[in-house]
N, C-alpha and C positions, 0 to 999 in steps of 0.2 A: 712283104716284110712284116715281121713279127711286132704289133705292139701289144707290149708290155704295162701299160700305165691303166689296167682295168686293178683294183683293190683285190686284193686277197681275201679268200673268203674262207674260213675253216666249215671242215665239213662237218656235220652232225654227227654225234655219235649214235649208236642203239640205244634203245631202252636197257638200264642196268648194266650199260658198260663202265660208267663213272663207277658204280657201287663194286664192281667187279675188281678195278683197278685199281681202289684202294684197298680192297682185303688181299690183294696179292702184295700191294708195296708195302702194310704191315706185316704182313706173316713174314715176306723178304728179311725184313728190318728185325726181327725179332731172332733175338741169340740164342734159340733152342732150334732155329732153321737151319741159320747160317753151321751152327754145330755137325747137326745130319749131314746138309748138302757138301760139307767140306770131307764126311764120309762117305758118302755114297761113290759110287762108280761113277753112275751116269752126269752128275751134275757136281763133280769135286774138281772137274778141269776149268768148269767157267769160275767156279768161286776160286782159286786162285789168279784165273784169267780177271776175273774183279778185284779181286784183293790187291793185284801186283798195277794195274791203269790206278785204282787208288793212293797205293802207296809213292806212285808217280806224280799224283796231283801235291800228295804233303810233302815231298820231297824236291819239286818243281823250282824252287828259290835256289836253294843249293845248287842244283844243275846248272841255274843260270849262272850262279856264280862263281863254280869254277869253270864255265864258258869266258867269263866277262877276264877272270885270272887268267888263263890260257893265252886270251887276245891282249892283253893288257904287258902281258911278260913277251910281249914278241916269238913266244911258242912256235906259230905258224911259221910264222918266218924261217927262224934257225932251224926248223925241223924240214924243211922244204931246199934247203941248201946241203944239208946232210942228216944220215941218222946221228943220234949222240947220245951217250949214258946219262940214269939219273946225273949222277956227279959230274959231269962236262955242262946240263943244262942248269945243276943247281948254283957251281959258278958264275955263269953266265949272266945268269937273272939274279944272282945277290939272291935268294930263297935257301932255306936252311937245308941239308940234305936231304933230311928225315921229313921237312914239311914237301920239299920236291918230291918226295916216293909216294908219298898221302896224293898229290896233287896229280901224279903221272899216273896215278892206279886209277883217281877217278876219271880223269881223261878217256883212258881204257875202258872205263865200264859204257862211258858217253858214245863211242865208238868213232872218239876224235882220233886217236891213234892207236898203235898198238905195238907188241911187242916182239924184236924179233929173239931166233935163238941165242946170237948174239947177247943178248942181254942189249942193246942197244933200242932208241923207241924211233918210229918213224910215223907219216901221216898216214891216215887211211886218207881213203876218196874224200869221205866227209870235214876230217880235217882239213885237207888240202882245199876244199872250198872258203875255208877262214884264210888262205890266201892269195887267192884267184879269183875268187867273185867282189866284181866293185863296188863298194862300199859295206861293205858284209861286218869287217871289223869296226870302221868306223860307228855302226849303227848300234854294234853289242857295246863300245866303249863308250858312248852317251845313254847309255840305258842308266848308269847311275844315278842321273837326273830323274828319271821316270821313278825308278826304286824309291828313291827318297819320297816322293808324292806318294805313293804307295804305301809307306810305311804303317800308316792305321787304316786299313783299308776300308773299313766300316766308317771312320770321318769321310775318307775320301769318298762313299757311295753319299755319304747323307750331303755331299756339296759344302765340308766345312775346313776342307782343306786350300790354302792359298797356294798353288801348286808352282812348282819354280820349273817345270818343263815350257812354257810357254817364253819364259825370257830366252829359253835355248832359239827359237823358231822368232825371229823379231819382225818378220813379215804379216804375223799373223793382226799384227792390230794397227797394220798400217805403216806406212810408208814411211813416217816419225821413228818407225822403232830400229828401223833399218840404216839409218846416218852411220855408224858407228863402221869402219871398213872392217875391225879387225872382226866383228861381230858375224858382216854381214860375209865375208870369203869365210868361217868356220860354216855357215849356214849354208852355200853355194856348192863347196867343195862337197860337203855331205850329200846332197842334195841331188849334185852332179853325177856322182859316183854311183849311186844307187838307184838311179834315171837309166842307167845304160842297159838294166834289166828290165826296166818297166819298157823304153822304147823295143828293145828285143820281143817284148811278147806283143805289145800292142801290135807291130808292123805287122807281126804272122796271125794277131786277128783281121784286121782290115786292109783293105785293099784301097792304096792312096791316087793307083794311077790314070783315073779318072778327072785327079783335080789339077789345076792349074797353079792358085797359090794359097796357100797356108800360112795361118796365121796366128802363133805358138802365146796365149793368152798366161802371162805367169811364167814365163819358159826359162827363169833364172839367166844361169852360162851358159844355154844355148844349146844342152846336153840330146835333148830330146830333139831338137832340128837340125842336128848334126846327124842324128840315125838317121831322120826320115831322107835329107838331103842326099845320103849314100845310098839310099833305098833307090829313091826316086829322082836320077839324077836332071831331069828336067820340070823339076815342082821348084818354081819362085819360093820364096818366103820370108812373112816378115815375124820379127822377133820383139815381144812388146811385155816389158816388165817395170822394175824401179832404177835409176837413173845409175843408185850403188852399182848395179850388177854390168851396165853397161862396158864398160869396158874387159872384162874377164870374157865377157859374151864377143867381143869382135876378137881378141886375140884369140879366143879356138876359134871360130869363123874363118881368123885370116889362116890357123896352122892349116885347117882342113883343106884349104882351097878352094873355098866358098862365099869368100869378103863380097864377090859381085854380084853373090845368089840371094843374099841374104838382107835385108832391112831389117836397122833396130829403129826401133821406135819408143826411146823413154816416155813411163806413163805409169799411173794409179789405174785399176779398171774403178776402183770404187772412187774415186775424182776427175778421172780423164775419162772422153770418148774413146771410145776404139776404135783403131785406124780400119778403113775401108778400102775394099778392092777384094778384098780374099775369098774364095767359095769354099773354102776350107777352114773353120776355126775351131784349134783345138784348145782344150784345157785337158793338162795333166798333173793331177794330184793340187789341185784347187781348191776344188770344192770339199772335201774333208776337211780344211783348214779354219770352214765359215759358221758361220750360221744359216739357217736358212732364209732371211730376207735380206739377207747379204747374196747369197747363191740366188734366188729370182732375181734381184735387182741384174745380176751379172749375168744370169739366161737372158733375161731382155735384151741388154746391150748386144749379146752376142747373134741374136734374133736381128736385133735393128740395123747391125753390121754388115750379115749377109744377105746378098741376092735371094731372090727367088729360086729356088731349087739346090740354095746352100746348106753344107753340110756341119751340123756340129760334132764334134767327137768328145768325147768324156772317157781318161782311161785315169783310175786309181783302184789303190784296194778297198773292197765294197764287204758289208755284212751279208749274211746269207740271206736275210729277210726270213722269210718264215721256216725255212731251212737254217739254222743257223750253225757257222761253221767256227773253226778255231782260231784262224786267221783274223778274220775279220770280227767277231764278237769277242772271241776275248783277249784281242790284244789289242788290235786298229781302234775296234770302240773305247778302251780304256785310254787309249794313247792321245784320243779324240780328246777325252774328255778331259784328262790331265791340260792339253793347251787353251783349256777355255773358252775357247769360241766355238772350236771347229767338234764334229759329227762325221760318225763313220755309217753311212748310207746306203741300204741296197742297192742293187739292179733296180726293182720296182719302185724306190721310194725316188731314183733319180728321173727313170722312165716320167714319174708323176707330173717334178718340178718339171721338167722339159715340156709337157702337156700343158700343161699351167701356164707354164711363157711363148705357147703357139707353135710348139712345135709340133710335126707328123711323121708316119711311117718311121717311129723307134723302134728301135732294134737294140736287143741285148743278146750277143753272140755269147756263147761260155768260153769261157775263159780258159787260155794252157795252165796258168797258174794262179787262183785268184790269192794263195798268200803274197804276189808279186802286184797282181794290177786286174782288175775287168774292166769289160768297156760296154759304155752303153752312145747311140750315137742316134742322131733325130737332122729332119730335115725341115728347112721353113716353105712352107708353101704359100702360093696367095691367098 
């Protein structure tokens, strides 16, 4: 098995390569280059091939936000029940005609939908995903919380922004924040819905049927041990979260037909023990939420919890680490950062913690998707 938890080490460069790499990223940068290269033959297709990923980066907000519009007007929806003219959807949505045409062209260029001869507009593939993938809209519809914290984003780097994304998630600073029902099924239902993806990809990373029982550290409504249940229809398991959630967790338990598979067990990990018996303990999408001697404190327990030759699992969305990717660095870290406590964490930096709190033979498999979920997973040994 592949471990992971050795430091990264960048290589050395030659002599006179630094010196090199800046006289090219000046002359780049310099407007008598850019002028030539956007004539030349040879080199006039990557500089608009830059100019146009550029003008993607300034223009990045907009797009979200006529995404965020889109989901927001119920688009998806009525557009997935049938096609319909500007004027049938400007109706619809109470939106002015002429602001519907602005809005269905950008749509268009997004390649949420398109157009037919008709004159009439329907979903592409991609759109049709803003209505078939679970929790897809709910996730672009509370981004207006995140926007807001974003709004000076140069406070928000320097750490002077009091960021209102974090009242959204009220698990994140403890069990106290989570009382509230109506607070805490907005937080569950999200949560649930967009789990059904992350379970989908984790099950086709690892391989569960080996274990006996498992034991879903965090596991909200139960979302995530309701796939692996179907997976694995002879893996026991118990389910151990905050007291809120416990009943939304037994009623899909009981719809699935799982009520006598399944153990809830209400509990804090950062106040309670963790229940024992399982050679199997997962956390999914945990640890982004913490800080890090909040995250060892809860490696431990989940160390002290399993047997010898028990297995931990770790599946969320992870930074690329010295590879860094889009998913993860610049969104997951920013999204991290907005909730206040929580950190969005490589492969290698989780590999680390894991080492750290005793564990062996880690394994970080690549991931189908890592804008959905990666997983890294470690065994305890004696």
């Amino acid at each position: 098995m592949k471990d992971t938890a050795t430091p990264f080490l960048e290589p050395a460069l030659p002599p006179g390569a630094v010196k090199r790499s800046g006289y090219l990223t000046r002359l780049i940068a310099s407007r008598g280059f850019q002028s030539w290269a956007a004539r030349f033959p040879l080199t006039r297709r990557l500089v608009k091939s830059e100019g146009e990923a550029m003008f993607d980066l300034v223009a990045g907000f907009c797009y979200s936000q006529i995404l965020q519009a889109f989901v927001r007007l119920n688009m998806p929806q009525l557009l997935l029940e049938r096609d319909m003219t500007a004027e049938a959807l400007a109706v619809k949505t109470d939106v002015p005609q002429p602001r519907m045409e602005v809005l269905l062209s950008a749509a268009t260029s997004l390649q949420l939908i398109k157009r037919r001869k008709s004159g009439r507009f329907a979903l592409t593939t991609r759109g049709a995903a803003l209505a078939g993938v679970p929790g897809l809209a709910g996730m672009i519809d509370h981004h207006e919380v995140l926007y807001l914290d974003l709004a000076d984003p140069v406070a928000f780097f320097r750490g002077e922004v009091e960021t209102e994304l974090a009242e959204f998630w009220p698990y994140v600073f403890g069990a106290g924040g989570a009382t509230d029902p109506q607070i805490a099924a907005t937080y569950s239902q999200l949560m649930a819905d967009s789990q059904v993806l992350v379970a989908e990809d984790t099950l086709a990373t690892v391989d569960l049927s080996k274990h006996q029982r498992i034991l879903d550290v965090g596991g909200g409504t139960g979302a995530f041990l309701a796939a692996v249940g179907a997976a694995q229809p002879a893996l026991r398991m118990t389910l151990f979260d905050l007291p809120t959630v416990a009943p939304a967790a037994a009623t899909r338990f009981e719809k699935a037909g799982m009520a006598d598979r399944v153990q809830i067990k209400p509990g804090s990990f950062r106040d309670d023990p963790l229940p024992r018996g399982a050679d199997l303990i997962s956390l999914v999408r945990v640890l982004y939420d913490h800080a890090d001697d909040t995250i060892i404190a809860l490696l431990k327990s989940v160390y002290d919890a399993l047997p010898e030759g028990g297995t931990i699992l770790i599946s969320e969305p992870m930074t690329g680490g010295a590879k860094p990717q889009r998913a993860g660095d610049a969104y997951f870290a920013l999204y991290c950062m907005a909730m206040r406590t929580g950190t969005a964490r490589s492969q290698t930096q989780i590999a680390q913690l894991l080492a750290q709190a005793g564990f062996a033979q880690i394994q970080t498999p690549r991931a189908r998707r890592p804008f959905i979920t990666s997983v890294v997973m470690g065994v305890r040994q004696s």
